[in-house]
N, C-alpha and C positions, 0 to 999 in steps of 0.2 A: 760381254765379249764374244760370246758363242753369236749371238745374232749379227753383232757386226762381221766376224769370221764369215756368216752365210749371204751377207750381201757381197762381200768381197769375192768369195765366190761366184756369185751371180753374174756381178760387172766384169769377171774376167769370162763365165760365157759369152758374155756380150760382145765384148773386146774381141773376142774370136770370131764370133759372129759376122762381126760388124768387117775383120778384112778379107772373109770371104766373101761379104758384100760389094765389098771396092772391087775386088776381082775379077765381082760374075756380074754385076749389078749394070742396069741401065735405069742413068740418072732421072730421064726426062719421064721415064715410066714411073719412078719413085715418087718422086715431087708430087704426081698427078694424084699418084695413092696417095701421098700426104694429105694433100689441101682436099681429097675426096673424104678422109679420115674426120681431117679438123672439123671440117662445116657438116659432118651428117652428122656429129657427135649431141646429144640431148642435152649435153651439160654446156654447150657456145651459145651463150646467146648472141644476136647479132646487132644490138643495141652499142655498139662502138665505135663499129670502124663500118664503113662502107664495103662490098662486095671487094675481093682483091681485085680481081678483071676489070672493075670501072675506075677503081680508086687510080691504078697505076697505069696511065695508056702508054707510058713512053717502052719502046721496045729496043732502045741503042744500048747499049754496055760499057763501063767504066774502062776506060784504059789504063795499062800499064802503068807503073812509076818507077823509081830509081831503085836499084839493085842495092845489096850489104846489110849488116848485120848489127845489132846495138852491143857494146860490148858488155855483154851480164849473162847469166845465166839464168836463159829464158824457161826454165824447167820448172822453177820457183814463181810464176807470174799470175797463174790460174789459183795458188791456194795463198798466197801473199795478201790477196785483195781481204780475203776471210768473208768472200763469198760464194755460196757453192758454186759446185760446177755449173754450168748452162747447158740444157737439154739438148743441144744442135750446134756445131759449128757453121765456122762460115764455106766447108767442106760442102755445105746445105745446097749452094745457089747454083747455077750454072752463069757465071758471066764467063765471055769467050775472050782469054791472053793467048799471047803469043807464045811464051815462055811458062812450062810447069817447073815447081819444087817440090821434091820428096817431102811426105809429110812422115816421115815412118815413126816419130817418137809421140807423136799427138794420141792421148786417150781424151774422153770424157765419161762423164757419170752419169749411166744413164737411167739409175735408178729413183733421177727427179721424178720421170714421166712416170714411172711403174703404179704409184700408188696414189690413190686419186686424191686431192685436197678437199673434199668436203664430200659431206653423207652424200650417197646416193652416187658417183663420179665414179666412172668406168669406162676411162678410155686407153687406147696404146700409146706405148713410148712412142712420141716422135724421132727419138734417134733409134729404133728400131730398122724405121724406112729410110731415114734419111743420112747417108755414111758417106756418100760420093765426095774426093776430093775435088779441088776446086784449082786449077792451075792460076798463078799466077807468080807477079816476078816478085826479088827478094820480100825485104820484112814491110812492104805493102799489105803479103799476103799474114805476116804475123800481127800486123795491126789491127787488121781486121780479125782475125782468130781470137786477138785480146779484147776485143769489141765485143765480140757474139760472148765468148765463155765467159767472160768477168762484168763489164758493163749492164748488158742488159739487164742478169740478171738482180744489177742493184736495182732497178728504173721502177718496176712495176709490182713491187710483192704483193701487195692488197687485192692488184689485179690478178696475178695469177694465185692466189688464196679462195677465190671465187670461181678458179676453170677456165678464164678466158683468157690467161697467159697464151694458148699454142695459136689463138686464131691472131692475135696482135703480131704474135712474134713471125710468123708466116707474111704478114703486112708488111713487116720490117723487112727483113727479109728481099721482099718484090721489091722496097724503096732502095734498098743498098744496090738491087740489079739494076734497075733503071732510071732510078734520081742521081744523077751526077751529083748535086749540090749533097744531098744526102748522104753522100758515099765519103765525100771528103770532108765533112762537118764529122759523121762517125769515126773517121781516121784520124782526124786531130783529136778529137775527145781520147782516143784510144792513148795517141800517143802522149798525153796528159796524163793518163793513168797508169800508165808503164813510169815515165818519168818520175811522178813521188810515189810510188810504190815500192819502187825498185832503187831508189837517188840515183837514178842516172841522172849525172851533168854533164854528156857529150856535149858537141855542139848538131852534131846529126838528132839527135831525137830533137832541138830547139828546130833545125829544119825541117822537119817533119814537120813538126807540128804549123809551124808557118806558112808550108807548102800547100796543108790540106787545110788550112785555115783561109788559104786567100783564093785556094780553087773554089772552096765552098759559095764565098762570097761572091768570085767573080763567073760562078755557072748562074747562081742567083739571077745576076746582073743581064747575062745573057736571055735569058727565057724570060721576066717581066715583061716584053711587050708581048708575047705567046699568051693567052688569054685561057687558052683551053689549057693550060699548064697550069694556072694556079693553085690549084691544089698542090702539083709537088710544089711549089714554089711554099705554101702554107708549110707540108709536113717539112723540109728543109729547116724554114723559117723555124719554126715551134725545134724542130731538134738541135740545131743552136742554142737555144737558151736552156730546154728542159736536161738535156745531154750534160752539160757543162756542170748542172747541178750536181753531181754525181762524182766529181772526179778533183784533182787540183787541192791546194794548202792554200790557207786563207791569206796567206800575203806574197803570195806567187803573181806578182803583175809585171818582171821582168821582161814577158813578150807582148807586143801591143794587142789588144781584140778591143772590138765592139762592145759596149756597156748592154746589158740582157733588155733593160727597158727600150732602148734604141730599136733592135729585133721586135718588138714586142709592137712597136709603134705600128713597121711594118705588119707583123703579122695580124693585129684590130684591122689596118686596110682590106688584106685582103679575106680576110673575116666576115666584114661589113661584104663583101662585092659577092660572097660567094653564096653567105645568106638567102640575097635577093634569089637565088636557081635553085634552093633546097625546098624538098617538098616537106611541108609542117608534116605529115602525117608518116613519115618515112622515120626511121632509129635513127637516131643525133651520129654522126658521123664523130670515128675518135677522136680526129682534130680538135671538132668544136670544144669535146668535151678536158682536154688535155688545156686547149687557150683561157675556158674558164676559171681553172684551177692554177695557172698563171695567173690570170687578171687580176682577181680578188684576192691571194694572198699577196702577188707584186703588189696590189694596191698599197697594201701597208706597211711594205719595204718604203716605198715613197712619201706615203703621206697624202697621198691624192685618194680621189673617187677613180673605183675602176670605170673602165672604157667600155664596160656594157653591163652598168650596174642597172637602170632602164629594165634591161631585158631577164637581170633576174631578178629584179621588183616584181614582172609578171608573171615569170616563172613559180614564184614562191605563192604569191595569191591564189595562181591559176589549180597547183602543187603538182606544177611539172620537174619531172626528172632532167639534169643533166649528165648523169650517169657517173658523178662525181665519189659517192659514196662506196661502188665498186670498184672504182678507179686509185682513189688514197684515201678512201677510209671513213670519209667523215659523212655524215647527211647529208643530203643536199641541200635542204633548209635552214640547217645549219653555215651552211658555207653561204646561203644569198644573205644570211643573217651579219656576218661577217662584211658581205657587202657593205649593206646598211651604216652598219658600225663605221666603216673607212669612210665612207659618206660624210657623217657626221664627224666624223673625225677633221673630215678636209674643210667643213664650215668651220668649225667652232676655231681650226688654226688659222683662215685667212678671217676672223671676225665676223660670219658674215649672219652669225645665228645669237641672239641674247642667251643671259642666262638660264631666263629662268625656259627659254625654249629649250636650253637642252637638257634640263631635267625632267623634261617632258616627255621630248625622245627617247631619254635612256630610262626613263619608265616604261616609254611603251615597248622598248627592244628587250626590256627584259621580261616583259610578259610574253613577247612574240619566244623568246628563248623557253622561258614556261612550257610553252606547249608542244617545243620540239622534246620534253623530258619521255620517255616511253612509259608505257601505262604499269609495268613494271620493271623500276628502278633498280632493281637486284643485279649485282654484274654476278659472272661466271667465268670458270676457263674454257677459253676456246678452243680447248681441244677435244676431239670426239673421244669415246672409249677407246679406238683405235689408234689415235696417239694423234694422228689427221687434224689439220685446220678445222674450225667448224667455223666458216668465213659469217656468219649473216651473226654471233658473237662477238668475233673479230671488229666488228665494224661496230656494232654495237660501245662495246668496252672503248674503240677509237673516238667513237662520235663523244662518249661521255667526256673526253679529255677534251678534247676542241670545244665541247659545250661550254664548260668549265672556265678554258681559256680564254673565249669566247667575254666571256662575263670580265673576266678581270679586263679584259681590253675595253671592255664598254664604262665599267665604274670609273677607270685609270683618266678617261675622261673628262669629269668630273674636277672641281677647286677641292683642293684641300683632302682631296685620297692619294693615299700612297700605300707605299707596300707594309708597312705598319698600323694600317684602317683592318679593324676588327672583320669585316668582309673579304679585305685581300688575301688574309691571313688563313683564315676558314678555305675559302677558292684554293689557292698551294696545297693545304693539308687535305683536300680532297684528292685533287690531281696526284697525290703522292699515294692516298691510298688506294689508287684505281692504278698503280704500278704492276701490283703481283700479275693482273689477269692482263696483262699486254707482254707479250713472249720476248724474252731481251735475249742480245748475244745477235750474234753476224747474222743467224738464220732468224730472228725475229723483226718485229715490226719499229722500234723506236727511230731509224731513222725516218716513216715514213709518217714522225709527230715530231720533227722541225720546229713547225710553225709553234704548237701550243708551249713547248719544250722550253722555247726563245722567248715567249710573253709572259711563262708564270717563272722563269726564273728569272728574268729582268726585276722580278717584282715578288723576290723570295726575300726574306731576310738572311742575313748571316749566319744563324743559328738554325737556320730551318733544316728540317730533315730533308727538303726535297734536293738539298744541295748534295745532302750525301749521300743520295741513292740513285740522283742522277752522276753523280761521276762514278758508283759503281757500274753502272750499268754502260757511263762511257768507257770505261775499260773491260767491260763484257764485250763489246764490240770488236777489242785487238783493232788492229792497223786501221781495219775501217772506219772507225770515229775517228781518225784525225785527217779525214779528207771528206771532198765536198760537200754538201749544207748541212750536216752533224758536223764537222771538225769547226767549218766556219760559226755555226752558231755556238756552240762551246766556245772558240778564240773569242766572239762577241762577247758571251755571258761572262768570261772572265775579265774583261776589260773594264764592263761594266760592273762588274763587282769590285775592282781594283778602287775604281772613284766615288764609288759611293759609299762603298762601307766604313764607319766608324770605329774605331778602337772600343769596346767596351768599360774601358777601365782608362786613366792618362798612363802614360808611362811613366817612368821612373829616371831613365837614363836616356840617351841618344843613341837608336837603334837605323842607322843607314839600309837603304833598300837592299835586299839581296839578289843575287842577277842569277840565272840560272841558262841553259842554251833552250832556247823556245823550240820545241820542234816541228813549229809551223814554220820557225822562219830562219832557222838555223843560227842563229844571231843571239847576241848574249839581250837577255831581257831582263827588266826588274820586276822583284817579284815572285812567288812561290810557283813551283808547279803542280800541275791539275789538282795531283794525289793530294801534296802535301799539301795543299790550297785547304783540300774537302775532310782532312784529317784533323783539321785549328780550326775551332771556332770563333779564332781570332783572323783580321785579315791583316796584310802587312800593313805596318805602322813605318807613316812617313812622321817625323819631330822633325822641330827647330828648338832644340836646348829643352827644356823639361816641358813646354808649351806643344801640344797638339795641334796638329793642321788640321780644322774641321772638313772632314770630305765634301765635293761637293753633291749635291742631286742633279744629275744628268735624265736623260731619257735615251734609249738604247738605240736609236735613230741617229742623233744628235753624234752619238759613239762611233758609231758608223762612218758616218760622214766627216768627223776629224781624222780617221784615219786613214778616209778615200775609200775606202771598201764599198763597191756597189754590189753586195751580195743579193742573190733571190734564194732565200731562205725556206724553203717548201720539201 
């Protein structure tokens, strides 16, 4: 208590600080210290993102939008999400309106930046230098406020666990000033996020969100034949899809958008075009590295070979970096390995590989697995003595989980394995004991394991423990697990468990489904909820008179797609 008492005090220095900065302060001089800060810092490395001055050439500014206010109370928005504050608002930028709004009730925390995430990290708060507001007209200017403090901070934790949060988010940043498409793709996502955060059912937040969903699209549409634009045209593209992941209830498709593979289509194009001008011996620009971690895990939302699986076939031989493992967690070798796996995944569904060939493959994927194992297998807590990330752990304890997953995806392949094969069974009960050293709760890492999260509990039994310490830990999360790719892959995982699990015992009498209000979709549903779900080791029991309905075996794809859900689960 005493320690938190002495931050509290800290952040009200700062708070004070910070409005005799708005006062006295010139922005453009600010900014300049910032970005001088970021990039001279020893802990940025520049392996992500392109220079900001090349990345971003466009110099025009976002215009105005429509005045008025959401009816809530917007005071509740920032800790509602149950993620921390954001180091910088969107006070940050200088785009030039017509029209200022007082910002006088706005703080932030700025005691994210004070203490470094890993040994050796010693740099200053970015909201030290960075305080200046930012005029613009009504709750345009709150949407974007919800954007910077609560969004971003979902987007990147692995990233900033490693140090290179402030040089990203500085890029961001330049894209909100000068990418129009970018400005109104992060204003919808915003206002997505205020919407089930907050249950606003206006019809204004529905336009909002419409408004900045079709500018997004249609500035898109305008700059395509601009050639030297494609890059914003890329970061646009990829924040569509990767943004969206973040936000939204799994059965929220009352407003029309674009399916994420559709974007995605796009974004392989101009992928491929921009290729061709990048110098091989240059750091992988973030884009690239952000569309590969789409690629290969959408791969297997779909069921296809990703769209440059090729290039990390020679990645993986060559053992080149895509900067993936800094970025969400996992190896890189591991994730082209995952490649491979969708690969063979996508033969063996359209026929086009015998059998006994793919027990050859998934032999030899799992020796290639072998060798991504570290030469000591001992996990650890990642956290330093000083309480601090100790990020090259972090990733470690992650990659072990995707390894893992990894493998059950590749056996699942296979005739005649299921989640009751002696091998599947061992894979879950590892993943589950590799839980303690991955930090759980709103400030930790599990939503940024989706992916393995969704393949080993597809493919958990009913009785398993990992059922029941992953819904503790979805409810370590508060509000934030039941919105974007944790809420949706949970809504999945219970569906999926819905149809396939067996009664362990017949029943005795005629037990009718129980309905409960789903809180993804507001709607009465059949069926337990989360808690009570993970509480019984029994799952609901559908009969017809003393006779059992044997479940069927689905696959979690399959689940998907009867229910229309195009999710990208990353």
């Amino acid at each position: 208590m005493e320690q938190r008492q002495m931050q509290k005090d800290r952040i009200k220095l700062r708070i004070r600080h910070t409005k005799d900065t708005e006062k006295n302060g010139n922005f453009q001089e600010q900014m300049s210290r910032a970005r001088a800060l970021i990039f001279a810092s020893p802990e940025i490395v520049s392996g992500f993102n392109r220079p900001v001055n090349d990345q971003y050439v466009s110099q025009s500014s976002t215009s105005a939008l429509v005045q008025g206010q959401y009816p809530c109370n917007m005071s509740r928005t920032v800790m509602n999400s149950g993620a921390p504050p954001c180091r910088a608002s969107s006070r940050l930028f200088g785009v030039s309106h017509a029209t200022a709004r007082a910002q006088d009730n706005f703080h932030i925390d700025p005691s994210s930046y004070l203490e470094p995430k890993a040994p050796g990290g010693n740099y200053q708060s970015l909201s030290s230098v960075l305080q200046t507001p930012v005029p613009m007209i009504g709750h345009d200017q709150l949407l974007l406020d919800h954007f910077i403090d609560n969004i971003l901070r979902l987007s990147f934790p692995v990233l900033e666990a490693h140090s290179r949060g402030p040089a990203q988010l500085c890029a961001i940043l330049d894209s909100l000033k000068t990418n129009k498409s970018y400005f109104h793709c992060s204003l919808s996502v915003s206002a997505i996020h205020l919407k089930t955060t907050m249950n606003i059912s206006s019809q204004r937040i529905n336009h909002d969100i419409m408004r900045h969903r079709y500018g997004a699209v249609s500035q898109l549409c305008k700059t395509l034949s601009n050639e030297s634009e494609h890059t914003q045209i890329l970061d646009a593209t990829l924040a569509m899809i990767f943004f969206h992941c973040f936000v939204g209830v799994p059965d929220d498709e009352e407003l029309p958008d674009i399916p994420w593979h559709d974007h995605f289509q796009a974004a392989a194009n101009l992928v491929s075009k921009l290729e061709e001008s990048l110098d091989p011996n240059a750091a992988l620009p973030f884009s690239m590295s952000l569309t590969a971690w789409i690629d290969i895990l959408g791969a297997t939302m779909l069921g296809t070979a990703p769209k440059f699986a090729p290039t990390y076939r020679e990645k993986h031989l060559s053992g080149t970096t895509s900067g993936l493992r800094e970025m969400m967690g996992c190896d890189d070798r591991i994730m082209y390995l995952i490649s491979e796996i969708a690969c063979l995944e996508a033969l063996n569904s359209e026929g086009r590989i015998s059998e006994t060939r793919l027990y050859q493959h998934v032999s030899a994927l799992t020796g290639q697995l072998d060798f991504t194992e570290p030469a000591d297998p001992s996990l650890k807590t990642p956290y330093t003595s000083s309480g601090a990330i100790w990020p090259e752990q972090l990733t470690k304890n992650m990659s072990a989980v995707f390894r893992a997953a990894a493998r059950i995806y590749l056996y699942t392949l296979l005739p005649g394995i299921d989640r009751s094969h002696p091998t599947i069974t061992t894979l879950v009960a590892k993943i589950t004991d590799i839980f303690p050293y991955i930090p759980s709760g709103p400030y930790g890492f599990d939503r940024s394991l989706v992916w393995p999260l969704l393949i080993t509990g597809a493919h958990s039994e009913p009785t398993s423990t990992f059922r029941r310490i992953l819904s503790e830990r979805a409810s370590s999360l508060g509000d934030v697990g039941d919105f974007g790719s944790f809420g949706r892959m949970y809504r999945l995982l219970v569906e999926v468990w819905r149809l396939t699990d067996e009664p362990p015992t017949p029943p005795a009498i005629i037990e009718r489904p129980r309905t409960y209000i789903d809180p993804y979709t507001g709607l009465p549903t059949p069926g337990l909820k989360r808690d009570e779900m993970m509480r019984s080791p029994s799952p609901v029991q559908y009969t017809l008179g003393l006779r059992s309905i044997k479940k069927q075996q689905v696959q979690w794809r399959d689940v998907m797609n009867r229910n229309g859900w195009k999710f990208l689960l990353i």
